[in-house]
C-alpha positions in Angstrom: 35.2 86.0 59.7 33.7 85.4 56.6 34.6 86.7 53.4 32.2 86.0 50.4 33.8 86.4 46.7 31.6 87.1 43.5 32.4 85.7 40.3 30.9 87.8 37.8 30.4 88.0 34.1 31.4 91.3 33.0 31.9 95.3 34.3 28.3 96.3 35.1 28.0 93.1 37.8 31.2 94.0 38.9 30.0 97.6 39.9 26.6 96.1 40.5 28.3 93.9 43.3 30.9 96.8 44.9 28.1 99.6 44.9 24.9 97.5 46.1 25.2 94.2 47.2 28.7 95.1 49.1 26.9 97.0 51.7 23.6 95.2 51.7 25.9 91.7 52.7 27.9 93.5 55.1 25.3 94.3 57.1 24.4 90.8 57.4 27.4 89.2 58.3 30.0 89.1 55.8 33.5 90.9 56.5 34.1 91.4 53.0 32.3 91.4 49.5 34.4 91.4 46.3 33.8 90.7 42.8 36.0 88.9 40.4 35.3 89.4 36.7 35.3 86.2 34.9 34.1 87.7 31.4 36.0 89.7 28.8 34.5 92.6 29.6 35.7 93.4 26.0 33.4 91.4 24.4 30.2 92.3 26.2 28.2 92.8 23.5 28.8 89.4 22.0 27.0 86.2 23.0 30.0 84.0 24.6 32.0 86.8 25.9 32.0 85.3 29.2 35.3 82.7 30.1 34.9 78.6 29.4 34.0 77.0 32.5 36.9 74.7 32.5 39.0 78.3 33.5 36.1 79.4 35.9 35.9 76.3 37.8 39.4 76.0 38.6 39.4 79.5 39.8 36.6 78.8 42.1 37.9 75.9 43.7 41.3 77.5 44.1 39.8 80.3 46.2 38.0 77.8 48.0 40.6 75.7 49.1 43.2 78.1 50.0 41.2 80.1 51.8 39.0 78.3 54.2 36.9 81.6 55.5 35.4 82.1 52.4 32.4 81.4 50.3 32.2 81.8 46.6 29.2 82.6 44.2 28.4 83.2 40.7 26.6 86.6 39.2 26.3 85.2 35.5 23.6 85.7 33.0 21.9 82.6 31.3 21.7 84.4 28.3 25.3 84.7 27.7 26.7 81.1 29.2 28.2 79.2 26.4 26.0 75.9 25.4 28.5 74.1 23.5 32.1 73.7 22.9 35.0 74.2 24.7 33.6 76.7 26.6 30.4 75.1 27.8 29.6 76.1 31.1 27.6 72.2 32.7 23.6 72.0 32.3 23.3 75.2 29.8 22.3 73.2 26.8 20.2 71.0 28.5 18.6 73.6 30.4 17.4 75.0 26.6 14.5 71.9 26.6 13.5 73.1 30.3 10.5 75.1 31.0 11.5 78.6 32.4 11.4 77.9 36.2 13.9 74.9 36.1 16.3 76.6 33.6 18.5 78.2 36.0 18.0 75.8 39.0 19.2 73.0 35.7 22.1 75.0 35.4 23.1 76.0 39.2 22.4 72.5 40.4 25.1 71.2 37.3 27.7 73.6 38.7 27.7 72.5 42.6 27.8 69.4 41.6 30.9 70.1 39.1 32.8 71.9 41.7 32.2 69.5 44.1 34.3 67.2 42.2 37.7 69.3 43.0 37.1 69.6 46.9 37.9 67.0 49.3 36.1 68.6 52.2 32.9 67.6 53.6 30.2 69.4 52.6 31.6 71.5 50.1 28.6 72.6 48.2 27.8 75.0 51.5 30.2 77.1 50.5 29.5 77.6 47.1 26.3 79.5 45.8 26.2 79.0 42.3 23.8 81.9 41.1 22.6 82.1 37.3 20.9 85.1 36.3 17.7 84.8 34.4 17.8 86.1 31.7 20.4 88.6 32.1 21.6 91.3 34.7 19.2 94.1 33.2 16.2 92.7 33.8 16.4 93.5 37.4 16.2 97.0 36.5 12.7 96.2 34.9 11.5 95.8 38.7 10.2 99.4 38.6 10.2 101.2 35.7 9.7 104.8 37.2 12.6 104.4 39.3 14.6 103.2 36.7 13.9 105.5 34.5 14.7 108.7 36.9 17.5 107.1 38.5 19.0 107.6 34.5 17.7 111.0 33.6 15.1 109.5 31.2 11.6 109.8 33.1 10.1 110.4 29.4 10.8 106.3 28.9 9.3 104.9 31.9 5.9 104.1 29.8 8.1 102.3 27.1 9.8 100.5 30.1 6.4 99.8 31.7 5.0 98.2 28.8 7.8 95.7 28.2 7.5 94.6 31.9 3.6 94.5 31.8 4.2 91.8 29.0 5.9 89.0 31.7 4.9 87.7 34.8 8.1 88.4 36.5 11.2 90.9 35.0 13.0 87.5 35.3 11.0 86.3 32.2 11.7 88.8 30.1 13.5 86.4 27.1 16.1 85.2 25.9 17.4 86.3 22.2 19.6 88.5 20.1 16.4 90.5 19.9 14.9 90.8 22.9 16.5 90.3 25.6 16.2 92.8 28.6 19.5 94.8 27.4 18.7 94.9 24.1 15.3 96.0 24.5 17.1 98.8 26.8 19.2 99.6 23.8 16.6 99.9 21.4 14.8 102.7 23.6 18.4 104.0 24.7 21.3 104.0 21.5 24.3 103.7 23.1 22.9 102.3 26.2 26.0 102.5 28.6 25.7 99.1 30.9 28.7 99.9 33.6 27.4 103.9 34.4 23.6 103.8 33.3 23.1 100.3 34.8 24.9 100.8 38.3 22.6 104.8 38.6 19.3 102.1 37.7 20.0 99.7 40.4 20.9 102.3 42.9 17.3 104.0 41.9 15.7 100.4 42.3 17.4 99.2 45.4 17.2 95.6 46.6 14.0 95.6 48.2 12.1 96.3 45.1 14.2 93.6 43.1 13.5 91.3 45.6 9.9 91.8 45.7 9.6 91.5 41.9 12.6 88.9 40.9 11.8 85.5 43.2 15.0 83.7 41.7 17.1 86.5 42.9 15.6 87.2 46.2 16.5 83.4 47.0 20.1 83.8 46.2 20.6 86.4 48.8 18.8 84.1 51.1 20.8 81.8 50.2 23.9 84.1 51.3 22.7 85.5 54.2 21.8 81.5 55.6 25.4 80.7 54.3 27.0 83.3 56.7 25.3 82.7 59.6 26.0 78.4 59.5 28.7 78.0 62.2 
């Protein structure tokens, strides 16, 4: 039996997790797929919202060690891990001087490593698959626009979504500001953009294939899941 537990940044992964990916990891192995919420979901909307790693990590090795049938991940955006402080979440600062293919990698590599540190079992880092979103959970739903756009009632935005996807190589470049990242770009086309209801109905309408076949960093986390599940 193996039970794989998702820490995640705020309400929309959450749903995101228990809607799609639940029966998508089933499937392949697991015998259960839950999120934890490790953001306050309250503050959302503000860079930092999301829990000091000190808090994260210790919540993440404690699920580890006292339950020996599971394996833990991460569903967190870049955009919104803390650099500095108290809250600093390992290898987000330095990741800011990193070209955009080694940003995330910086960041996941920093964390295994951290939690590594609290288990004294070999080979711990197999059952942990630190995940880092880039930039943020929406830009998934840029990997097809006319999907997206039905699957919310808005098939009059799907050229406006179109364009802002045509300008990246990848909807996992779309960038990272106050500005313009991939949710607030959705809010600028959509006031009052509701993330937990409008964002689960988008993902549904993409599905994981076509997220796959457009996002490369998160197509290699759920093979990344699927190989963890089927080690003996």
């Amino acid at each position: 039996m193996t039970r794989l537990l998702v820490h995640v940044e705020g309400q929309t992964e959450e749903t995101f997790v228990n809607e799609v990916l639940n029966e998508y990891l089933l499937a392949r192995g697991y015998t259960s797929v839950s999120a934890r919420l490790v953001g306050n979901a309250r503050q959302r909307e503000r860079r930092g919202g999301i829990k000091a790693w000190s808090a994260v990590r210790e919540d993440i090795a404690r699920h580890l060690k006292e339950d020996a049938g599971c394996i833990s991940t991460t569903m967190v955006d870049y955009y919104a891990l803390p650099a500095g402080g108290p809250k600093a979440w390992p290898g987000r600062a330095a990741a800011n001087a990193l070209p955009h293919p080694q940003k995330a990698d910086a960041v996941e590599s920093q964390l295994a490593q951290d939690i590594s540190t609290l288990l004294v079992v070999p080979y711990p880092m197999k059952r942990f698959v630190p995940f880092v979103v880039m930039h943020e959970f929406e830009a998934l739903l840029f990997s097809d626009c006319q999907a997206f756009s039905s699957a919310i009632y808005r098939d009059d935005l799907k050229d406006a979504l179109q364009k802002i996807r045509d300008q990246f190589g990848s909807p996992e470049e779309i960038n990272d500001s106050p500005q313009t990242a991939p949710s607030k770009r959705i809010e600028n086309l959509i006031p009052g953009y509701q993330k937990p209801i409008l964002g689960t109905l988008a993902a549904l309408g993409v599905g994981l294939d076509r997220m796959q076949l457009e996002c490369p960093r998160f197509a290699i986390w759920l093979r990344r899941l699927e190989a963890a599940v089927a080690r003996p």
